[in-house]
Every structure is written in structure tokens, then in C-alpha cells.
C-alpha positions as CSV (number, residue, x, y, z in Angstrom):
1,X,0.0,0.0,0.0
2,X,2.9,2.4,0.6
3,X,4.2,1.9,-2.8
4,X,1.0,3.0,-4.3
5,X,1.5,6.7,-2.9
6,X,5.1,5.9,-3.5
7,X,6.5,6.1,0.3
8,X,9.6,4.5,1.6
9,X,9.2,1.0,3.4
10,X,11.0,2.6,6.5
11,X,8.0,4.7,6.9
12,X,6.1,1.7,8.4
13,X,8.4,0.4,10.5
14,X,8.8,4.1,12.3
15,X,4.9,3.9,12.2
16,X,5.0,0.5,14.1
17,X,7.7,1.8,16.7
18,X,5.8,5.5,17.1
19,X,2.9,3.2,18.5
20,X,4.6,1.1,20.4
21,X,6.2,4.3,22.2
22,X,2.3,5.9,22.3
23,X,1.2,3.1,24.0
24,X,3.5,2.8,26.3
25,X,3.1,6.5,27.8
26,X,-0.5,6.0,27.5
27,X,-0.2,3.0,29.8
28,X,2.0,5.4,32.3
29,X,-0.4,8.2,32.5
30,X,-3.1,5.8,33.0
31,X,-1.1,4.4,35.8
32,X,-0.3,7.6,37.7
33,X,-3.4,8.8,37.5
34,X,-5.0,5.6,39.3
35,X,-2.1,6.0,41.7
36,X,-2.9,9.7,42.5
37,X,-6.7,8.7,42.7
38,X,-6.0,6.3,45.4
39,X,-3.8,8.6,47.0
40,X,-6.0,11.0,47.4
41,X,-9.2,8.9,48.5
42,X,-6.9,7.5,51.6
43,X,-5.8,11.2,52.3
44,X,-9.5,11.7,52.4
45,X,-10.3,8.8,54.4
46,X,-7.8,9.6,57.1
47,X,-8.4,13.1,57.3
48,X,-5.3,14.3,56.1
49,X,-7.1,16.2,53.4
50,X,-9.9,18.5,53.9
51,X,-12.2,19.9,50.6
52,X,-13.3,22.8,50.7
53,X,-16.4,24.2,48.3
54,X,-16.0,28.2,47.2
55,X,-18.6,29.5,46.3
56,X,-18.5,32.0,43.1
57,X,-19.5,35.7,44.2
């Protein structure tokens, strides 16, 4: 298919590997953010973390 628009072969492979690399940082931020979630929650649950509401004027 890439020689139909007539593109280099390497252009896949850096396709595959740019992927590979996406997916990887997706899988990260999905990990910190779970970690800060649960961090968080047992802050609140131990009352080492007060919410406050502010109300707009």
C-alpha cells in the first residue's frame, strides 16, 4: 500500500515503533493517574485532606 502513494518501506516500521512508544506513555499516565486517585481517596479517608467548596461571588 505504501508503494501506491510511492512512500519508503522505512515509513512503516517508524509507524509500528511510534505506537509502540504511544502506547507505552498511554499506559503510564493511565497508571499515575489511578495511583494519584488512590492517594488521594486514603488522604480523604484519614483526614489528612480537607475539601473545601468556594462558592463564586
Amino acid at each position: 500500500m505504501l508503494d501506491l502513494v510511492h512512500l519508503p518501506s522505512d515509513l512503516f516500521q517508524l509507524f509500528v515503533m511510534s505506537g509502540f512508544i504511544t502506547g507505552k506513555f498511554n499506559s503510564i499516565a493511565a497508571v499515575m493517574k489511578l495511583f494519584v486517585l488512590t492517594i488521594l481517596t486514603a488522604a480523604l479517608f484519614h483526614k489528612c485532606l480537607k475539601l473545601r467548596v468556594i462558592k463564586p461571588c
